[in-house]
N, C-alpha and C positions, 0 to 999 in steps of 0.2 A: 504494500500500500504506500503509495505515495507521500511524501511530507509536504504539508500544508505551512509555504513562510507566511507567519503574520506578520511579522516585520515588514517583510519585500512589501507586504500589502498596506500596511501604514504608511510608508515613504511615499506610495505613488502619488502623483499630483497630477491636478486639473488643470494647467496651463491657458492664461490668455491674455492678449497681445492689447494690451489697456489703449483708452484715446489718445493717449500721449505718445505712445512707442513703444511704452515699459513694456515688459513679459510681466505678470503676475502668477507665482507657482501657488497656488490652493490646496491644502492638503485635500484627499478622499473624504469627502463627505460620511458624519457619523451615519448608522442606521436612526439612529433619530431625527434627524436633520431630513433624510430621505423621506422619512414617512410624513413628517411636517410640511418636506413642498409639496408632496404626494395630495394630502387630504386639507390642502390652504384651502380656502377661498378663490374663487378665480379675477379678481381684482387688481387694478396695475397697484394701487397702494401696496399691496398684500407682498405680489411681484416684488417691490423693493425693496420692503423691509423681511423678505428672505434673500435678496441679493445683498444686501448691505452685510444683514447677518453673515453669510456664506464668505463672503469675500474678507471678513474681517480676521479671518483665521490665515490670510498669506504668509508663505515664507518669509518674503520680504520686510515684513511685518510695519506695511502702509499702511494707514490708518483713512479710510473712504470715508467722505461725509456724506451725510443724508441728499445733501445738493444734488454733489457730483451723479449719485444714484440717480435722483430727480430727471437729471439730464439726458437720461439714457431714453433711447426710443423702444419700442415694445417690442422690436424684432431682438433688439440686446438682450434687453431682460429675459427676453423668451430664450434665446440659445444660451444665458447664462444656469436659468434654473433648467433646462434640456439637459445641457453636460452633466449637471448632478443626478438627473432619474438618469440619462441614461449611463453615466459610470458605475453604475448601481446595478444596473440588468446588466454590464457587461461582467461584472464578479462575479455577479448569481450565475453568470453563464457561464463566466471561466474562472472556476473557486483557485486557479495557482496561477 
C-alpha cells in the first residue's frame, strides 16, 4: 500500500498572478474553508469576503484590503473561489 505525504500535500499552493504583476502563492485550502465557499450564499458580497478571507493566508504574507477585493470584477472573484472547489476535487481525485 502506498504512503500517503501529508506534508507534500500541505506545501502545495494555489498560485496567482495579482493586478500588479506579483505571483501570490496561497497555501491548499482547509477542508473547512472548502465546505464554506461550497455552501456560501451566492452573493458578490459573500464572493469577497471569502476571497479576502482565502487570500489572507499567502506565503508572501501581503496583507489584501477589503478595497483592493472591492475592485475585483466577478469573472476574478469567480476563478478565485473556482481554484479553491476545484483544488479540492483534484485531491479527492488524486489523494498523492
Amino acid at each position: 500500500m502506498p504512503i500517503i505525504d501529508l506534508q507534500a500535500l500541505t506545501e502545495q499552493t494555489i498560485d496567482f498572478k495579482w493586478l500588479d504583476g506579483e505571483v501570490i502563492h496561497v497555501p491548499q485550502p482547509s477542508a473547512r474553508f472548502v465546505n464554506k465557499v461550497d455552501r456560501a450564499e451566492n452573493t458578490i458580497s459573500k464572493a469577497q469576503e471569502l476571497v479576502l478571507e482565502f487570500l489572507q493566508t499567502n506565503k508572501e504574507k501581503r496583507e489584501f484590503t477589503k478595497g483592493e477585493i472591492e475592485n475585483l470584477n466577478s469573472a476574478q472573484l469567480t476563478a478565485i473561489l473556482m481554484a479553491v472547489l476545484g483544488f479540492a476535487q483534484e485531491v479527492d481525485s488524486h489523494p498523492n
